[in-house]
N, C-alpha and C positions, 0 to 999 in steps of 0.2 A: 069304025075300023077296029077290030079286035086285036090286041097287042097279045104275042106268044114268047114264052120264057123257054128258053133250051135249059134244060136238066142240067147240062153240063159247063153252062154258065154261070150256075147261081154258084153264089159263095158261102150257102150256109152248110152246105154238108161239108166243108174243108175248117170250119169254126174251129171246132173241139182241137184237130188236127193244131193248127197257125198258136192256140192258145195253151198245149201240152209244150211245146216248139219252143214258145216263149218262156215258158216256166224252168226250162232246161236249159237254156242261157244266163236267165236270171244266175238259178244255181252256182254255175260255172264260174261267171265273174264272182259271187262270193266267193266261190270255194277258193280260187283260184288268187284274190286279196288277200285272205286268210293267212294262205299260206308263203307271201310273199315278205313278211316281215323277218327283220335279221336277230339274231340269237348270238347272244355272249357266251364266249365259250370259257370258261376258265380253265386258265393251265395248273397243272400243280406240280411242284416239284421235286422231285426225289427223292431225300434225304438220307443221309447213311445213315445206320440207325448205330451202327458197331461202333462207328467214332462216338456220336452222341453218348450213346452207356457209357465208353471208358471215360472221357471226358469227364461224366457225373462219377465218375467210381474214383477218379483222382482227386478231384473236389473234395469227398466227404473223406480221404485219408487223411488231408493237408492239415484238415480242420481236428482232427482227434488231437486228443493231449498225450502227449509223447512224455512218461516215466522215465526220468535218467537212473542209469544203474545204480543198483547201492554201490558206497564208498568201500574202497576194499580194506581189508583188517587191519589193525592198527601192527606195525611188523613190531613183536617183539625183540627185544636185544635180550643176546644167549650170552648169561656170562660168560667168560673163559677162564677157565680153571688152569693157571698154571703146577703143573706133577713137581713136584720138588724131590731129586732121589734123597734117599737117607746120608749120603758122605757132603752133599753143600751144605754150607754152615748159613741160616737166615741170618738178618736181623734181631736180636732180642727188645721184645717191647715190655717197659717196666710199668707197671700200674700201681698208682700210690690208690692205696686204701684208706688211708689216714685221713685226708680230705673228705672224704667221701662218707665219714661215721656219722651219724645223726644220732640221739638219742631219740627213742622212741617210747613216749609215756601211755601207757594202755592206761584207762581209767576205770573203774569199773563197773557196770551196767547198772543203770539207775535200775530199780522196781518200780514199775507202775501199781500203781493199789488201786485195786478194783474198788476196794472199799471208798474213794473220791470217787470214781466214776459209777459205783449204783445208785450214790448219793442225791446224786445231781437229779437221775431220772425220777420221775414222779410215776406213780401207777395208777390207770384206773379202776383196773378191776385185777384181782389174783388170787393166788389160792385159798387164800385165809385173809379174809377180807378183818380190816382193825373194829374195836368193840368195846363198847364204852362201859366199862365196871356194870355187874351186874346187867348187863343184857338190854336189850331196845325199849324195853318196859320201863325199866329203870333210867333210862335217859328221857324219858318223854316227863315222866315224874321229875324229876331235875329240871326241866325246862318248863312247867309248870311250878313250882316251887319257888325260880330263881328269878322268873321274867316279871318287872317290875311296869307295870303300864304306863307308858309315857301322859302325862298331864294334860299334856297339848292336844292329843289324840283322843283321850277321852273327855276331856271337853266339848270334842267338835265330835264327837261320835262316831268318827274313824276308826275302819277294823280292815283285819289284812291278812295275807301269809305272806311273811318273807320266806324265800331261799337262797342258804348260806351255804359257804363251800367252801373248803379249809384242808388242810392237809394235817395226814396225822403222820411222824416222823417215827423213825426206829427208836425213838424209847418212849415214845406215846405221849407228845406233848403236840399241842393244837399252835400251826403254825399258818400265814397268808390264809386271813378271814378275809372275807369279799363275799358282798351280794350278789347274788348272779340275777334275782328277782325282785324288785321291789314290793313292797306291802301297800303301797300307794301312798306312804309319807314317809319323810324323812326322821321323822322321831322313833318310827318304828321300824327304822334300819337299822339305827343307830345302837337301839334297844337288843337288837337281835345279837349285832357283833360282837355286845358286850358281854352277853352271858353264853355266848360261844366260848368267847376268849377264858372266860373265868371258870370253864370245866376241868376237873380232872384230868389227869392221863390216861389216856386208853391204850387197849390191849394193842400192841403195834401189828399191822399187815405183815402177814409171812406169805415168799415166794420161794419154792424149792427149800423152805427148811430154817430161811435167813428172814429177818425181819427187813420189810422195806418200807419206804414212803410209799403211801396209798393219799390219794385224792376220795376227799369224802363229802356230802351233801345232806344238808339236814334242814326240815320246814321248821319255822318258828309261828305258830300262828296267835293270834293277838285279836280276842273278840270278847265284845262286852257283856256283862250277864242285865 
């Protein structure tokens, strides 16, 4: 027996339909979840703002440093001059001068003399520099002549140049001998100061006209032949 299907019974041409159907429900309940959740709402509240500024605008006066006035002037006191006419008779006030005399001894002004105080200064260099009789020639001949060689020294075969320094005074006499250099022994310091000290008078340093102390410096050298 052959089994017949009505067209209009079958279920496959309604598929797509039933299956688009369902798709669109699905949807729906999500959608429709979605949007069923509750939301916070925050309030906010209004603020005056005019109060707040003066508020801060009072604040930061309170806090400034407030200068007190200066003190006011010290109030003078005005004498008052009592007018005396010419016919009221004052008081008379007597003043004893007798009490009152001191003798008064004026003394009379010392003189300072330049002459102690040029004295004192020593020069090193000036116009007219001081000068040993007969000229630089003549002292070097002198100090050849005069210097006696220490024994000790030429023994050991010790040689040297001392340098000495001495002051020559306003009337030309050799004053503070002192080494400034050593010769490398003592015999031949010794030797130097002595025939320094034992020269002549030299021509004395002039400054502006006047003789003065001049600081003077002279080699003695000491070497064997």
């Amino acid at each position: 027996m052959q089994v017949k299907k009505s067209q209009k019974a079958s279920l496959e041409d309604k598929k797509l339909t039933y299956v688009l159907m369902g798709f669109v429900f699905v949807l729906s309940v999500c959608y429709v979840a979605l949007e069923w959740t509750e939301r916070e709402v925050t309030k906010y509240e209004v603020t005056d703002m005019d109060m707040q500024f003066e508020e801060e605008i009072e604040i930061q006066q309170t806090s400034q440093d407030i200068t007190p006035p200066p003190p006011p002037p010290p109030v003078q006191e005005v004498e008052v001059l009592n007018v005396v006419e010419d016919d009221v008779e004052t008081e008379e006030i007597e003043i004893n001068t007798e009490d009152t005399k001191e003798e008064v001894i004026i003394q009379a002004p010392v003189e300072i003399k330049e002459e102690d105080e040029e004295e004192e200064v020593v020069f090193m260099v000036v116009e007219k520099m001081p000068e040993f009789p007969g000229g630089q020639q003549a002292l070097f001949k002198y100090l050849s002549e005069n210097v006696k060689y220490p024994a000790i020294a030429q023994e050991n075969g010790i040689q040297g140049r001392v340098i000495c320094q001495f002051v020559v005074n306003k009337d030309g006499a050799i004053v503070d001998v002192q080494v400034v250099r050593s010769g490398g022994d003592p015999s031949l310091d010794k030797e130097a100061v002595r025939v320094i000290k034992s020269m002549p008078k030299w021509k004395p340093g002039q400054q502006r006209g006047k003789a003065v102390r001049v600081k003077y410096t002279v080699p003695v050298n000491f070497k064997l032949q």
